[in-house]
C-alpha positions as a printed NumPy array, in Angstrom:
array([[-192.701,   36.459, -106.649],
       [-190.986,   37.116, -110.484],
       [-192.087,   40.778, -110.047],
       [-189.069,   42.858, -109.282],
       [-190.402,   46.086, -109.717],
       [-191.976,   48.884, -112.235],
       [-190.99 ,   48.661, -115.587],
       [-192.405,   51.275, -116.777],
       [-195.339,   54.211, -116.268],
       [-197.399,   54.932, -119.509],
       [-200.157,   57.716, -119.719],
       [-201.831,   59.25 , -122.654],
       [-200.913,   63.175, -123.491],
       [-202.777,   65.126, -126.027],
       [-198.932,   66.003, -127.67 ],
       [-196.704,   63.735, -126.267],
       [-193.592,   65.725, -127.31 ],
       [-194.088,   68.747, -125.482],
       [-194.811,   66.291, -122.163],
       [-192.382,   64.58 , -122.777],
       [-189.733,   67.72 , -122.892],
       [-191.583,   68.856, -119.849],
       [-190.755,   65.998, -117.589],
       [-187.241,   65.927, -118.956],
       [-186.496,   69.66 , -118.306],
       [-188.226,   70.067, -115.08 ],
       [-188.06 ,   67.124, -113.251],
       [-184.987,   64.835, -114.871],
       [-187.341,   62.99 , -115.857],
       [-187.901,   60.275, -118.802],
       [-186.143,   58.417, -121.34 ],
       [-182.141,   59.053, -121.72 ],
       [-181.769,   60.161, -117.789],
       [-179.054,   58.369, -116.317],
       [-177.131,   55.266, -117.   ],
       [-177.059,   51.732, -115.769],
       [-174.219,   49.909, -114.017],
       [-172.058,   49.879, -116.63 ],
       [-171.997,   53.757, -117.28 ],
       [-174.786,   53.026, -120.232],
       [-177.076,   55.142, -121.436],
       [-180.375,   54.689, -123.487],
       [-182.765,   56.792, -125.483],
       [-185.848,   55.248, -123.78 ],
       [-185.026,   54.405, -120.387],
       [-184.968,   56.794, -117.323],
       [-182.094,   54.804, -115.159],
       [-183.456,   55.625, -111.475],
       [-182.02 ,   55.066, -107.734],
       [-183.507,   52.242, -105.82 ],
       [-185.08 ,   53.234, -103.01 ],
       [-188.67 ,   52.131, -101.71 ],
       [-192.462,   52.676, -103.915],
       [-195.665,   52.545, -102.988],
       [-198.357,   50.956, -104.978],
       [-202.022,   51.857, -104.199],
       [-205.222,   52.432, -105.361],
       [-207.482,   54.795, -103.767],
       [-210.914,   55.057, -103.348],
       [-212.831,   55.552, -106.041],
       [-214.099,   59.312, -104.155],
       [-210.985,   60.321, -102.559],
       [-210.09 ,   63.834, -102.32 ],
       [-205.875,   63.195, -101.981],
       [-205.95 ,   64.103, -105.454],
       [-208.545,   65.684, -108.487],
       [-211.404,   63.091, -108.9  ],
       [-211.376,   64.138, -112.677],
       [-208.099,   62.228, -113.015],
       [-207.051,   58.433, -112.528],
       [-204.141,   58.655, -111.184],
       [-201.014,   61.297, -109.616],
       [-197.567,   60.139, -110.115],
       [-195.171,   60.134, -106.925],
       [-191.769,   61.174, -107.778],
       [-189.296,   60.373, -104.642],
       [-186.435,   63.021, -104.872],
       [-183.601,   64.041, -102.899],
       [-183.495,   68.04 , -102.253],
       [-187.015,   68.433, -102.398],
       [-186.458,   72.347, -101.355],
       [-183.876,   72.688, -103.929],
       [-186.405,   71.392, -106.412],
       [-189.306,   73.878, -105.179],
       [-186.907,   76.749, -105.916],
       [-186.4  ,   75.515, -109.219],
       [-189.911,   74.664, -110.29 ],
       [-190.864,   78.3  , -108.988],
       [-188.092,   79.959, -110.882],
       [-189.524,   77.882, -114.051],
       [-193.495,   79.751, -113.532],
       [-194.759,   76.116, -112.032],
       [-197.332,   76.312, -109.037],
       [-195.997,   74.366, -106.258],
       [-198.864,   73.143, -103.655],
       [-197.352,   72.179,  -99.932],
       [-199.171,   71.791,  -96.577],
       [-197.889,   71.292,  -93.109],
       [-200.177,   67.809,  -92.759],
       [-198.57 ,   66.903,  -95.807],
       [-195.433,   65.701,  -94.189],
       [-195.525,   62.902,  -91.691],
       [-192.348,   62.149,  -89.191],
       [-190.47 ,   59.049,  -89.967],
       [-192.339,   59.026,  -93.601],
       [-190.768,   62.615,  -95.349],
       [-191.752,   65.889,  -97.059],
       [-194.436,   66.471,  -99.756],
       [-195.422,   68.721, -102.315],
       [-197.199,   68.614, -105.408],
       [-197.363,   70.409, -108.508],
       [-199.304,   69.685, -112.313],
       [-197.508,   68.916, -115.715],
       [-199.058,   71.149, -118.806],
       [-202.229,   68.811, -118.97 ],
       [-203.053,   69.637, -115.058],
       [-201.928,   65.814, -114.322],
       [-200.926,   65.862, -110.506],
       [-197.204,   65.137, -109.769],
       [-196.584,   64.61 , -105.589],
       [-193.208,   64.899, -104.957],
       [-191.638,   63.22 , -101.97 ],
       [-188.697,   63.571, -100.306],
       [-188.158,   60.626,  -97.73 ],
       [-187.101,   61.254,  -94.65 ],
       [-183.439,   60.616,  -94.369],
       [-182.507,   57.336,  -92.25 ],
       [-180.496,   57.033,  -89.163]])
């Protein structure tokens, strides 16, 4: 297949700024974050870690996120309990439940950017 991978994620914002600075501050996310393999940097690209993605649609009905919205992004990190702390510190509800986390998949938790967009955070569980 010629696919490699995600390119990019695109959403609508009613002020993209202020999202924008959100994701940035909060979760290291967005253009300028990172570099590539030759220590590079650029203005629009988020350079991230390779590491596995899941690609689904859901059920028209389901209840894993709010039916009002089309989709919930699904940020793998690395210290999701560091991150918590810091969301928390920031004012930003963090949502996390026991069933949430499944052995030999990882942790979960999910919180809402300023336009109540769901954001499930995942922390894989570490190999070996």
């Amino acid at each position: 297949m010629p696919v490699l991978g995600m390119g990019g994620y695109f959403f609508r914002a009613k002020d993209p700024g202020v999202m924008k600075a959100w994701y940035k501050e909060h979760l290291g996310v967005g253009g300028g974050m990172g570099t590539d393999e030759h220590g590079q940097g650029n203005e629009w690209v988020w350079f991230t870690q390779g590491g596995p993605m899941v690609f689904s649609p859901f059920k028209a009905d389901t209840d894993y996120y709010p039916v009002e919205k089309q989709v919930m992004i699904n940020l793998r990190v690395s210290d999701l309990d560091g991150l918590l702390t810091s969301l928390r510190g920031a004012g930003i509800e963090v949502i996390t439940k026991p069933d949430w986390d499944v052995p030999g998949l990882g942790r979960f938790a999910r919180i809402h950017d300023p336009e109540g967009n769901p954001i499930e955070l995942w922390e894989p569980e570490p190999k070996g």
